[in-house]
VOPAGU-2260 file (C-alpha; in pm, 1 decimal, decimal comma):
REM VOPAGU-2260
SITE   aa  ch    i         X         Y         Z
SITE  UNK   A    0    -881,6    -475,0    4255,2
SITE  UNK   A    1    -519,8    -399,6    4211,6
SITE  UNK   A    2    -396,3    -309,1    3862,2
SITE  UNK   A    3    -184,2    -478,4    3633,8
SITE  UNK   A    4     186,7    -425,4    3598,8
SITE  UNK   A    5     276,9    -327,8    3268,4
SITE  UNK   A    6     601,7    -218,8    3094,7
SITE  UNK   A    7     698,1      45,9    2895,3
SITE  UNK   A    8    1046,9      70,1    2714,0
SITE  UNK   A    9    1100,0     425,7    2636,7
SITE  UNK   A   10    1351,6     570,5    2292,7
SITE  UNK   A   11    1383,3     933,5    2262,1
SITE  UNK   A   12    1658,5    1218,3    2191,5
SITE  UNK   A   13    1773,6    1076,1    1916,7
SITE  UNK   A   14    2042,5    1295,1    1682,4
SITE  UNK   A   15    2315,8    1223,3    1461,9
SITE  UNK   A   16    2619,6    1402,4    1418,9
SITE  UNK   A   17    2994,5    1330,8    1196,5
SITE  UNK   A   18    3293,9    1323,3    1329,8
SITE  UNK   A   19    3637,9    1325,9    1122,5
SITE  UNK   A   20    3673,0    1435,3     763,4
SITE  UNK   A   21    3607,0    1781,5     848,7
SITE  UNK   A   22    3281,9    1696,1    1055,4
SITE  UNK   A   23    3075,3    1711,2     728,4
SITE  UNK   A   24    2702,8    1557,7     723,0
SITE  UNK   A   25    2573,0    1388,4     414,6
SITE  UNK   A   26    2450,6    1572,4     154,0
SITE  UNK   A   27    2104,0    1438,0     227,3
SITE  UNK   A   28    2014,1    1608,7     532,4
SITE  UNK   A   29    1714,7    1309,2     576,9
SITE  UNK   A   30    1777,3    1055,5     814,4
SITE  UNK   A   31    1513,4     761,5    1039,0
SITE  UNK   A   32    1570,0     509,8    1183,1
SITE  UNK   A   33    1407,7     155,0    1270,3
SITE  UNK   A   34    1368,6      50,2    1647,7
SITE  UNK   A   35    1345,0    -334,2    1669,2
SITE  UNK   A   36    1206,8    -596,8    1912,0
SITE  UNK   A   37    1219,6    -966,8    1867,1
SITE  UNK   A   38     862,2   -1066,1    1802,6
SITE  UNK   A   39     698,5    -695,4    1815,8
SITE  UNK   A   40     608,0    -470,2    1583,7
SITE  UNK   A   41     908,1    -279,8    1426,4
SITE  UNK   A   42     827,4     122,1    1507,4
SITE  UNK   A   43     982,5     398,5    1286,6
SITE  UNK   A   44    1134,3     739,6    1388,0
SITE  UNK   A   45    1318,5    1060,6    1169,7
SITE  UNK   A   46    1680,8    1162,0    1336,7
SITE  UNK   A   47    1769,4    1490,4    1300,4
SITE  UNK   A   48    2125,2    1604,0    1227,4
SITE  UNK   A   49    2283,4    1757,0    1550,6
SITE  UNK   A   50    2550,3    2025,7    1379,3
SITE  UNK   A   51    2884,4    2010,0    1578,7
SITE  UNK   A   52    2754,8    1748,5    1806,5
SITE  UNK   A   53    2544,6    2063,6    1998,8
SITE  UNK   A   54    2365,6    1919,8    2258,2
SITE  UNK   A   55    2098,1    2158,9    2287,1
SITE  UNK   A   56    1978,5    2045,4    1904,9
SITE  UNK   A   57    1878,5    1733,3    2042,3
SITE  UNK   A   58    1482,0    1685,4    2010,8
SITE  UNK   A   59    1403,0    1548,6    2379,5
SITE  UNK   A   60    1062,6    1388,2    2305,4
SITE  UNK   A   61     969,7    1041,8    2283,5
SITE  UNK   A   62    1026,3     860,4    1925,7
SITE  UNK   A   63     905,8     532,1    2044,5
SITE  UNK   A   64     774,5     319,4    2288,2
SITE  UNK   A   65     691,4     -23,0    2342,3
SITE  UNK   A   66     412,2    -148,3    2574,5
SITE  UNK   A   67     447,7    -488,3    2776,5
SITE  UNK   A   68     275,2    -657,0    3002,4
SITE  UNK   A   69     529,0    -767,0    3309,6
SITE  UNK   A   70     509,7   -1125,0    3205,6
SITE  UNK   A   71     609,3   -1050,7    2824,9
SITE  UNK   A   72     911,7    -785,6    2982,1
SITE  UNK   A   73    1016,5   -1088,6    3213,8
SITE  UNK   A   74    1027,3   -1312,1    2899,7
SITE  UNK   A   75    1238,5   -1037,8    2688,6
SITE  UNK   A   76    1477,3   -1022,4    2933,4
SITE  UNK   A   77    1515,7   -1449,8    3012,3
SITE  UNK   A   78    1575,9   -1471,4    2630,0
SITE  UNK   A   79    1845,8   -1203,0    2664,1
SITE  UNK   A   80    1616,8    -993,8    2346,6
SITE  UNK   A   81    1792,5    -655,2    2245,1
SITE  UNK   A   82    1671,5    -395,5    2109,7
SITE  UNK   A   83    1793,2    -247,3    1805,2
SITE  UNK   A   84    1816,9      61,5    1628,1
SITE  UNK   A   85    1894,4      99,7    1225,7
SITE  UNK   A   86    2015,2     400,7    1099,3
SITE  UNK   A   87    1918,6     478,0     717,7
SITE  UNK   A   88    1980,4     812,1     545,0
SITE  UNK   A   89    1702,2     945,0     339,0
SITE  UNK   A   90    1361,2     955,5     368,5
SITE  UNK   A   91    1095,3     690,4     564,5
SITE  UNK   A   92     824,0     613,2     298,9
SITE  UNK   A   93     445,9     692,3     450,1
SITE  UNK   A   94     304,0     357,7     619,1
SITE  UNK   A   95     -40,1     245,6     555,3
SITE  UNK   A   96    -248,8     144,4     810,4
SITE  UNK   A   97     105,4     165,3    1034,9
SITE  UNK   A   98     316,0     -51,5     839,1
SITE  UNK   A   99     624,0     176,2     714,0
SITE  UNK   A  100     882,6     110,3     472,9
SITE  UNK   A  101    1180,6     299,7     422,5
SITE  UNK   A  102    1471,7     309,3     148,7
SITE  UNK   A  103    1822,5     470,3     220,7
SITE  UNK   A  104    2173,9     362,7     315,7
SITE  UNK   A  105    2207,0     187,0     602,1
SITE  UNK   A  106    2421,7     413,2     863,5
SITE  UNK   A  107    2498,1     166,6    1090,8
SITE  UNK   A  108    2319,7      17,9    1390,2
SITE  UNK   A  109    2305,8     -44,2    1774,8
SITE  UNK   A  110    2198,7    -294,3    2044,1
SITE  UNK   A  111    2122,7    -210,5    2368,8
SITE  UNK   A  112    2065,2    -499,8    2615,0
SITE  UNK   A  113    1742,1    -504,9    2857,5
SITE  UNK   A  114    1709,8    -617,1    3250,5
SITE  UNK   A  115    1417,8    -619,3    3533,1
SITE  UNK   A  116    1579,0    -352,0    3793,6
SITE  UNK   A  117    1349,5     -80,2    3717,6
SITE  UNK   A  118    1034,2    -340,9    3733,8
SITE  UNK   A  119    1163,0    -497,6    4043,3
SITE  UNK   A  120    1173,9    -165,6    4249,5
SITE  UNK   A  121    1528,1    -191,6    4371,4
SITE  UNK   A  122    1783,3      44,2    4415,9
SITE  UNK   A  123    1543,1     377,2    4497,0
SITE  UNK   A  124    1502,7     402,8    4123,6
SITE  UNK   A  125    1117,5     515,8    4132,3
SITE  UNK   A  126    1026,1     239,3    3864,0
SITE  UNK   A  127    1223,5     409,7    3614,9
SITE  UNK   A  128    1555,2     275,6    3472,1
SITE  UNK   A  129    1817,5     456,1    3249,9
SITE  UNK   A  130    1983,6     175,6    3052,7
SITE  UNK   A  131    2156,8     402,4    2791,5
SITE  UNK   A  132    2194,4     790,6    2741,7
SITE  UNK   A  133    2438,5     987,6    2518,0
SITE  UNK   A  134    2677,2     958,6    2216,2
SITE  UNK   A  135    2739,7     603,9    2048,8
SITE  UNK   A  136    2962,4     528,8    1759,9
SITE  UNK   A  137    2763,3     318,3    1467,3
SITE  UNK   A  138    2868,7     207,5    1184,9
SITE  UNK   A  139    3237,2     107,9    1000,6
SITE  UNK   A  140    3481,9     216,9    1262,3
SITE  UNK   A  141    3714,0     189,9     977,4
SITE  UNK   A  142    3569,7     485,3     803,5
SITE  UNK   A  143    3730,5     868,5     773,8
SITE  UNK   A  144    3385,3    1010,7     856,9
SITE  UNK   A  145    3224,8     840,4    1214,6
SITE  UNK   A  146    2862,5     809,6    1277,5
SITE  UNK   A  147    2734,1     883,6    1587,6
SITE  UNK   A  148    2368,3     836,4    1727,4
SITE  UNK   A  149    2255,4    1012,5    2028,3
SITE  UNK   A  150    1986,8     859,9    2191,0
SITE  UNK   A  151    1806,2     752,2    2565,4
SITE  UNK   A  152    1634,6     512,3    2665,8
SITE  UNK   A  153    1461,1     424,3    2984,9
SITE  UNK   A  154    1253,8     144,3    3096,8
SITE  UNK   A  155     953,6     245,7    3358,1
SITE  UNK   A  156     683,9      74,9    3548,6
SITE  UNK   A  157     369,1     195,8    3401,0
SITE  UNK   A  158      89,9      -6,3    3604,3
SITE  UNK   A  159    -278,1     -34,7    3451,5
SITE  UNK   A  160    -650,3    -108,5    3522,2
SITE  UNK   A  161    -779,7    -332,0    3240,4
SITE  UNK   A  162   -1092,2    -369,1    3166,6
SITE  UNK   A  163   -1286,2    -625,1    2902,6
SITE  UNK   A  164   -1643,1    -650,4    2792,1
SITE  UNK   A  165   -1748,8    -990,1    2801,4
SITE  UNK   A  166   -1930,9    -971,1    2449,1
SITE  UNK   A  167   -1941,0    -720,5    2136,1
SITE  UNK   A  168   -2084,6    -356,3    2217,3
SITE  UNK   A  169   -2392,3    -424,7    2045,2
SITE  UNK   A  170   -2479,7    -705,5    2258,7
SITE  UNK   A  171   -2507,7    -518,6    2583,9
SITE  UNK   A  172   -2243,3    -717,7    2751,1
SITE  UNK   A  173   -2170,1    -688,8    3149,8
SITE  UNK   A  174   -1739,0    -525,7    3151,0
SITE  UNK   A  175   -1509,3    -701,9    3395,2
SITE  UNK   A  176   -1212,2    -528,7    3528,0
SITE  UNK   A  177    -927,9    -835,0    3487,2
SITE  UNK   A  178    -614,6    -928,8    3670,2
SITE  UNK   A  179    -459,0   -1202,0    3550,9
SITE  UNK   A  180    -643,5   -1496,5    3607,7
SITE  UNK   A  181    -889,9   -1284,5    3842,0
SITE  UNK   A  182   -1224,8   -1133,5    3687,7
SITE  UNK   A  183   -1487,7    -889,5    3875,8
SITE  UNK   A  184   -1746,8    -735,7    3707,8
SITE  UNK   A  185   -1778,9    -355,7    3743,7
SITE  UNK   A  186   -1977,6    -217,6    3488,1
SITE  UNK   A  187   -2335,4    -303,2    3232,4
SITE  UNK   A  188   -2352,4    -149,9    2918,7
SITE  UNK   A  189   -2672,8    -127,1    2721,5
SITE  UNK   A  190   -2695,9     -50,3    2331,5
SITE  UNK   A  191   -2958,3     105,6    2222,2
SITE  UNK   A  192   -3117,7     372,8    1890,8
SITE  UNK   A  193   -3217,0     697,1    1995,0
SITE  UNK   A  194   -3614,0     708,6    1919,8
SITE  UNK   A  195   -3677,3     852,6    1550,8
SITE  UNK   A  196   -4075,8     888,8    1678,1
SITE  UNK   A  197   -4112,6    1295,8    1649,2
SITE  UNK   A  198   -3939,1    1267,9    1294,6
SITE  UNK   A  199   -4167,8     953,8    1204,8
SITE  UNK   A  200   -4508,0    1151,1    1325,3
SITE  UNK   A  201   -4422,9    1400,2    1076,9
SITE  UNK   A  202   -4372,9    1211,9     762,8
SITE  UNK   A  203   -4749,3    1037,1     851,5
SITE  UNK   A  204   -4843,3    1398,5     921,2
SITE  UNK   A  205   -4785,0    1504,1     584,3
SITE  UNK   A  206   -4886,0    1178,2     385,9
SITE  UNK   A  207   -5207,3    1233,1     548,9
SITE  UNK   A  208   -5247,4    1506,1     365,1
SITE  UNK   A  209   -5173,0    1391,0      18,0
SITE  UNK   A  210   -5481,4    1224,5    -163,4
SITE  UNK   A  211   -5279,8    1026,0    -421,9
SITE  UNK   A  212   -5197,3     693,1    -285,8
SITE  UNK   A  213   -4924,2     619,8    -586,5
SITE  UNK   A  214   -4760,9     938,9    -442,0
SITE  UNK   A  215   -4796,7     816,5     -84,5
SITE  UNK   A  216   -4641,0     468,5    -188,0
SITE  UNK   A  217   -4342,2     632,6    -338,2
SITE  UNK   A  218   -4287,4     883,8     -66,9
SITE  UNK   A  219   -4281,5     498,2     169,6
SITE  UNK   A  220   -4003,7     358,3     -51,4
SITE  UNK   A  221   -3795,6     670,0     -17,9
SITE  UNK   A  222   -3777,0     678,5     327,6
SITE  UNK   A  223   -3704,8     333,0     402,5
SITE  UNK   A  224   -3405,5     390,4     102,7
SITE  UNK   A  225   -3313,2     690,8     302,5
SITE  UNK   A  226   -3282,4     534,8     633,8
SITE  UNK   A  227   -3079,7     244,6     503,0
SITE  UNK   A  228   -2834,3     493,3     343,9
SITE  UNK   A  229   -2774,0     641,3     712,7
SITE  UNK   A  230   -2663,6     488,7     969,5
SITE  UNK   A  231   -2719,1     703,6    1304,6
SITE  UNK   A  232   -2890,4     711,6    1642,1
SITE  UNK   A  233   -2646,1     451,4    1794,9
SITE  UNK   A  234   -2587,0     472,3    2127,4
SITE  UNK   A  235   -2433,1     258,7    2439,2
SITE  UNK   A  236   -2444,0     393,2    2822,6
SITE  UNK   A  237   -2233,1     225,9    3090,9
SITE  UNK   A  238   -2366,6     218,7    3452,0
SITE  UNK   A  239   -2217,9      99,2    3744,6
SITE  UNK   A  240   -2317,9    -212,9    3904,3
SITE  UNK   A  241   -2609,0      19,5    4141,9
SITE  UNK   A  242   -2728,3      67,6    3814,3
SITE  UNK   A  243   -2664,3     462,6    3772,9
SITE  UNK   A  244   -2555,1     587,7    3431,3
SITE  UNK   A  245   -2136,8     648,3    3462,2
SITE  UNK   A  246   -2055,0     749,9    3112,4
SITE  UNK   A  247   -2212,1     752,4    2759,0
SITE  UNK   A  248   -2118,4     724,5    2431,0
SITE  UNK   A  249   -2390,6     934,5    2160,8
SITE  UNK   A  250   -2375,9     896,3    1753,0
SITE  UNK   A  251   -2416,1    1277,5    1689,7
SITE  UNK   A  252   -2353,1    1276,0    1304,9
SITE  UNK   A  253   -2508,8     973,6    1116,2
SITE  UNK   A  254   -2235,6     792,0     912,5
SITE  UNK   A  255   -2361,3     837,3     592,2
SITE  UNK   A  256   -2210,9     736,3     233,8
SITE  UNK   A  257   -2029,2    1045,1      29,6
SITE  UNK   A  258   -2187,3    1112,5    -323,4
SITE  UNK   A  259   -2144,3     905,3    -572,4
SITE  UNK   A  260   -1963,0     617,8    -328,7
SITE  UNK   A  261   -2121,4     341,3    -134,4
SITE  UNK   A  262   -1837,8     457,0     164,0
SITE  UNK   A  263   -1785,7     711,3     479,3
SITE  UNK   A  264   -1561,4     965,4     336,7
SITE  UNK   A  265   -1298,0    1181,0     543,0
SITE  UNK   A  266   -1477,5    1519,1     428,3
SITE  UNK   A  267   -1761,5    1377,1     564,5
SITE  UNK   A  268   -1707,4    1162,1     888,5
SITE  UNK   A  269   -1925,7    1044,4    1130,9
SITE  UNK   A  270   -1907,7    1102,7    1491,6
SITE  UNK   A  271   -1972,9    1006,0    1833,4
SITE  UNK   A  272   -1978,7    1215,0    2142,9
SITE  UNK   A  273   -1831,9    1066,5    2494,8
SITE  UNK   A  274   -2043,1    1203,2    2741,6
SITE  UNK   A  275   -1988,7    1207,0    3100,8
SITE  UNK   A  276   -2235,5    1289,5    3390,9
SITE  UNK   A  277   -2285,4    1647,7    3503,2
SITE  UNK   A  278   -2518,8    1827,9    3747,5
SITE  UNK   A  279   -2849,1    1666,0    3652,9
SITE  UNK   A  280   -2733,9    1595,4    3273,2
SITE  UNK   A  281   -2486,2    1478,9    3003,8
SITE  UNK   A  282   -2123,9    1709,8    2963,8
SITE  UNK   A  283   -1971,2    1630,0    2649,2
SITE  UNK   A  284   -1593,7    1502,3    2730,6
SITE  UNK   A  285   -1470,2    1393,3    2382,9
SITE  UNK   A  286   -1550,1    1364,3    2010,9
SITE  UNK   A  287   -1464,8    1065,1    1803,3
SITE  UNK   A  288   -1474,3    1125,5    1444,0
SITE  UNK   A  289   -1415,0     798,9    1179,6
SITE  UNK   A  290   -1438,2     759,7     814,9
SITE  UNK   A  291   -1342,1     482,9     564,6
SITE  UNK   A  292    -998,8     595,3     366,4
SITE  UNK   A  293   -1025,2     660,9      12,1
SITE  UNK   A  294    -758,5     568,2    -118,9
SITE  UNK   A  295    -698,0     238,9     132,0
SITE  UNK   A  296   -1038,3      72,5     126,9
SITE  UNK   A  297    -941,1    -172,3     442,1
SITE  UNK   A  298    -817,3     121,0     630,1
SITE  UNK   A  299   -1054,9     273,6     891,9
SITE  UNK   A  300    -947,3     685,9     944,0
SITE  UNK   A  301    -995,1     791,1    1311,9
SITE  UNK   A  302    -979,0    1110,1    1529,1
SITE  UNK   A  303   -1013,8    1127,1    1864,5
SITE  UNK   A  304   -1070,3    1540,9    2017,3
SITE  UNK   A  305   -1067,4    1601,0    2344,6
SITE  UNK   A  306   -1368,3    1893,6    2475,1
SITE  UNK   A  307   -1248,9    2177,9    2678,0
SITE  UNK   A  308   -1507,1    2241,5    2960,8
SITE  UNK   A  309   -1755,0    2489,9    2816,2
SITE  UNK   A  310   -1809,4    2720,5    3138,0
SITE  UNK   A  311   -1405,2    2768,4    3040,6
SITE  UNK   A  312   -1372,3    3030,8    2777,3
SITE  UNK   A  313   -1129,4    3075,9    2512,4
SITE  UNK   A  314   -1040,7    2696,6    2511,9
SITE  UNK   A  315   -1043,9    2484,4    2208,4
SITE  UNK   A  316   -1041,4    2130,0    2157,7
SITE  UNK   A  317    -741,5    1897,5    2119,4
SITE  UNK   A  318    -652,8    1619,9    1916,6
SITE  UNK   A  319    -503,9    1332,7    2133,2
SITE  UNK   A  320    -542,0    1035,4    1835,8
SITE  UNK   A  321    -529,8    1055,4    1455,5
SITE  UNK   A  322    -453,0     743,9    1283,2
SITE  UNK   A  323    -597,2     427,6    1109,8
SITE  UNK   A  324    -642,2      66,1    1120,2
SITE  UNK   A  325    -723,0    -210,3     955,9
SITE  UNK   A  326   -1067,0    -318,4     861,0
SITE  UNK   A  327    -946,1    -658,8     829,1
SITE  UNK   A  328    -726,4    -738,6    1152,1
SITE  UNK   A  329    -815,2    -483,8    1367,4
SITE  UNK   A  330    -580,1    -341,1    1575,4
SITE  UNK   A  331    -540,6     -93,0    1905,8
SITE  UNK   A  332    -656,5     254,3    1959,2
SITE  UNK   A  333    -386,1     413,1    2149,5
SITE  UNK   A  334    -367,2     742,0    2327,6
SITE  UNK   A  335     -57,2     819,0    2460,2
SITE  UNK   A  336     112,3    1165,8    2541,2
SITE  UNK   A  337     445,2    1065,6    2630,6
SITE  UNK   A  338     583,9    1290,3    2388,7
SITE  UNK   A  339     365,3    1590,8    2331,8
SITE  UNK   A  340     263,1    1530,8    1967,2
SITE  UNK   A  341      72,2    1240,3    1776,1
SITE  UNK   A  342     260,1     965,7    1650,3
SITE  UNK   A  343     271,0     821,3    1309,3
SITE  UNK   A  344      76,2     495,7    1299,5
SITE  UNK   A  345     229,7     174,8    1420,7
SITE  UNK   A  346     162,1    -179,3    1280,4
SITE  UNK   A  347    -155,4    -243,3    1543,9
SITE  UNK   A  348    -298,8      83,8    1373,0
SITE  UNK   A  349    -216,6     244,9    1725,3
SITE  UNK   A  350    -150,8     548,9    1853,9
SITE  UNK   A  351     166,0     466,5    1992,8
SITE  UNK   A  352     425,4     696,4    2124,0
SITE  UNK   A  353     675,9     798,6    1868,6
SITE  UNK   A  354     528,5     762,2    1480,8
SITE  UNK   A  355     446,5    1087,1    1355,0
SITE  UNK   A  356     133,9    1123,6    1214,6
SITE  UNK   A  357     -42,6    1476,0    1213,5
SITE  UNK   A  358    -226,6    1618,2    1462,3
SITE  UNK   A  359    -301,3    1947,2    1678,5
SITE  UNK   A  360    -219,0    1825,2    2022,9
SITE  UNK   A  361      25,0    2123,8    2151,6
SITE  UNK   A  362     310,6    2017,1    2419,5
SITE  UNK   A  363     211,2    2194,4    2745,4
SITE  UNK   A  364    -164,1    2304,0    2621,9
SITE  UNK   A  365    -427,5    2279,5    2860,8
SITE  UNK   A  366    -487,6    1879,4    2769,3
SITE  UNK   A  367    -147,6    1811,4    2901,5
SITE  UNK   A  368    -220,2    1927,7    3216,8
SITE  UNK   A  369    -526,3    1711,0    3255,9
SITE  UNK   A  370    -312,9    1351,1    3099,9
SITE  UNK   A  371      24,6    1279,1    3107,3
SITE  UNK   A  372     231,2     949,9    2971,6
SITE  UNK   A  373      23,1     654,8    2840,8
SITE  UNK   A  374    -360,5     712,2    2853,4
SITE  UNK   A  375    -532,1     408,8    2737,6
SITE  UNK   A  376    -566,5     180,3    2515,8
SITE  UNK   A  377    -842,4     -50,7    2363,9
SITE  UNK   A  378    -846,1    -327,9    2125,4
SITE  UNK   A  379   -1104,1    -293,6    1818,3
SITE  UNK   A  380   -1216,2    -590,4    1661,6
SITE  UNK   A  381   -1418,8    -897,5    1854,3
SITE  UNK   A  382   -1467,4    -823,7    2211,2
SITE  UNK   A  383   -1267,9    -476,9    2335,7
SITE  UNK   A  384    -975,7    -524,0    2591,6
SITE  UNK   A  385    -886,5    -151,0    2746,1
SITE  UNK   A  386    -584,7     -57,2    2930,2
SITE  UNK   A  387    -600,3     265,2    3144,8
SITE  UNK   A  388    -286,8     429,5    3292,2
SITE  UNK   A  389    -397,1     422,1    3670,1
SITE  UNK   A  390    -299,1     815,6    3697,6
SITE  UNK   A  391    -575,6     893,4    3513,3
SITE  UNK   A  392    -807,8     707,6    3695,5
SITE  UNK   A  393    -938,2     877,8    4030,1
SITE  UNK   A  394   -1310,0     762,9    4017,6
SITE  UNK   A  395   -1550,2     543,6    3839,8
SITE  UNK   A  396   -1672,7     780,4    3610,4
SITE  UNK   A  397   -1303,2     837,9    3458,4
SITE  UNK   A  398   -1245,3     477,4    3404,3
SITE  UNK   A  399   -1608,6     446,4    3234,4
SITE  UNK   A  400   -1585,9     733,4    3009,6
SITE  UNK   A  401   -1248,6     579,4    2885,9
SITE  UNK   A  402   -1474,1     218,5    2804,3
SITE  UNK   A  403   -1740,5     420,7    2647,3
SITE  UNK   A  404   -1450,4     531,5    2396,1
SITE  UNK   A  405   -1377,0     196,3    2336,3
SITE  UNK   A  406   -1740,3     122,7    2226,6
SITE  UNK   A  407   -1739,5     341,1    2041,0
SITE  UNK   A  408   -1415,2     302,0    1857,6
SITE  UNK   A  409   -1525,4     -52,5    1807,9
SITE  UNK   A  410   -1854,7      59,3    1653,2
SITE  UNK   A  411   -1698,1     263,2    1371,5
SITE  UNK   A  412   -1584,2     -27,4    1227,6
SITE  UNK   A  413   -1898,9    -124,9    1195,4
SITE  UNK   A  414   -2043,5     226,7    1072,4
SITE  UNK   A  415   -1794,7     245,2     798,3
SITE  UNK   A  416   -1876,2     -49,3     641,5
SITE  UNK   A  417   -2008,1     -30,2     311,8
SITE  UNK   A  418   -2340,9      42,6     253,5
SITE  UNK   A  419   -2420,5    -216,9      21,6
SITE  UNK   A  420   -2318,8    -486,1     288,8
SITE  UNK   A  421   -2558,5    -562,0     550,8
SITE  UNK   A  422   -2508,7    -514,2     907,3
SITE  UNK   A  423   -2607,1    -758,7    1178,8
SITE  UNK   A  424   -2936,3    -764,2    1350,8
SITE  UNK   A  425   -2824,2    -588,2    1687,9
SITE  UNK   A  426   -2731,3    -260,7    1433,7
SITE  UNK   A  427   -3014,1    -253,3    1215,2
SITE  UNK   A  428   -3336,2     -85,1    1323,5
SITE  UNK   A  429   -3619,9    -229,9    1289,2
SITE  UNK   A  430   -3735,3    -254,4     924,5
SITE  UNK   A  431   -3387,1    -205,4     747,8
């Protein structure tokens, strides 16, 4: 099945500079800035100051990016939408669960109008459309001292598989690769507990040996207390429609409440392992670590490392998402490498291109030669919707190990529930 066109409008090199009154900045040396869309989430960015409008000071990366499908872009473009950029000086707040608020003086602002040529192909342009790069006056053109924002943006084709499960993880459902109105299934999941059988036999072992049956019944009780305080063993494998396993994703650490809370804490996370298949067995291809936030009880903490291939020496793993969403609403897991760092969060709790948030992912490391540009994208929360860049998908093993993420991403919200509530059947073992 052919993919689905998607859109991506692109903001990056952004810098600010003075001109008159002696070319002097600010005191504050702080800028950001808000990038705007009619009816999408607002996205945040810092602007540094570019001393005597030097070109070469200009940061080059990616500050922002928003993802549409073709129809929404078609829609933006009827309605004549702009997008728009406020300047503030100062300092952005830090956004919670992605939403960012920011106090400062307001700099001055810009518009920049939006058409279909690089989505209709025209005009040898690649996919990929320029619609404004360089110096642009903001602000009261009145004033002694000018503002001026440097800044590019691009719109680009960026086509996708999609992919949706027709149920929740922990249902097993059958995924269906989607194109528009068009659905073909291409992949079976099946969720499943690792067997706790060799642990169990020893625990009878040694009761067997005990000849006080008060001490027996108590040891009973503990256990069962023990294994509800844990939750671990989880695991869903997606096969292809012959039935052979494709990818897997593994609970490796149980999720397991930090002392003294009823919560998943952040020194303490739980994890999943994305396996792919190997040469008669499982190759680990990504960690997923998640944890409830302490400080933000409806905000689920993520991160997402991807596994250098261990015959490879001196290799070490790289983060490619670090964020949060909301218990709540849900939101999108997003990895995208457009601009060679992690982004802060953005309102969906996404990774999307050009927010800020910390993380270890190096511009040009060995990860950046494996994905470029968007990577995927899953919804968390009811039943998950993935988005794969089609770049990164050669074979059917790629674009499986990318919906065993999305399990699995949707199963931490889940795992970092409280302890005290209880989960539904298909996530309980039996007993609990």
């Amino acid at each position: 099945m052919d993919p689905c066109p998607f859109v991506r409008i692109v903001v990056g090199s952004l810098g600010l500079k003075f001109t008159g009154a002696g070319d002097v900045a600010p005191l504050s040396s702080a800028a950001y800035c808000k990038i705007k869309l009619k009816n999408y989430p607002t996205q945040f960015a810092e602007i540094s100051y570019v001393a005597n409008g030097d070109q070469n000071q200009i940061n080059e990366q990616v500050q922002a990016c928003f993802n549409l499908k073709k129809s929404e872009f078609d829609k933006v473009v009827d309605t004549s939408n702009m997008l728009k950029i406020e300047v503030y000086s100062g300092r952005k707040s830090k956004p919670v669960c992605g939403f960012g608020s920011g106090s400062g003086k307001l700099l001055g602002a810009v518009t920049v109008g939006l058409d279909s040529e690089a989505v209709e192909g025209g005009g040898g342009n690649r996919g990929c459309v320029v619609v404004r790069n360089g110096w642009v006056g903001i602000g009261d053109r009145s004033s002694k001292s000018m503002v001026n924002l440097h800044l590019s943006i691009r719109v680009e084709r960026d086509p996708r598989f999609v992919f949706e499960f027709d149920g929740e993880p922990e249902c097993s459902p059958q995924v269906f690769q989607v194109n528009g109105n068009v659905r073909q299934a291409v992949f079976t999941s099946k969720f499943s507990f690792r067997s706790n059988r060799d642990q169990n036999l020893r625990s009878d072992s040694s009761l067997s040996e005990s000849n006080n049956s008060k001490s027996w019944l108590r040891s009973i009780q503990k256990d069962k207390e023990k294994q509800v305080k844990e939750r671990k063993g989880w695991s869903i494998t997606i096969h292809d429609l012959s039935g052979s396993p494709v990818a897997m994703a593994s609970m490796v650490t149980p999720f397991v409440p930090s002392h003294g809370t009823d919560s998943v804490s952040s020194s303490n996370p739980g994890a999943w392992l994305i396996l792919r298949p190997g040469h008669n067995t499982w190759k680990p291809w990504g960690r997923l670590e998640a944890w409830r936030e302490s400080k933000h009880k409806d905000s689920l903490g993520y991160r997402f490392e991807l596994l250098p291939d261990a015959t490879v020496s001196g290799l070490d793993p790289v983060t490619l998402a670090n964020s949060t969403l909301s218990f709540k609403t849900g939101g999108k897991f997003t990895i995208d490498m457009s601009n060679g760092a992690s982004p802060m969060s953005t309102p969906n709790g996404s990774f999307g291109s050009g927010s800020g948030s910390s993380s270890d992912f190096e511009f040009g490391s060995w990860a950046h030669l494996m994905y470029q540009g968007f990577v995927m994208s899953s919804s968390v929360g009811g039943k998950p919707e993935v988005e794969v860049g089609i770049q990164h998908v050669t074979c059917t093993e790629d674009a499986a190990a990318f919906v065993a993420l999305a399990a699995a991403m949707d199963l931490c919200v889940d795992a970092c529930q409280p302890f005290s509530r209880k989960l539904r059947p298909e996530l309980r073992h039996d007993g609990e």
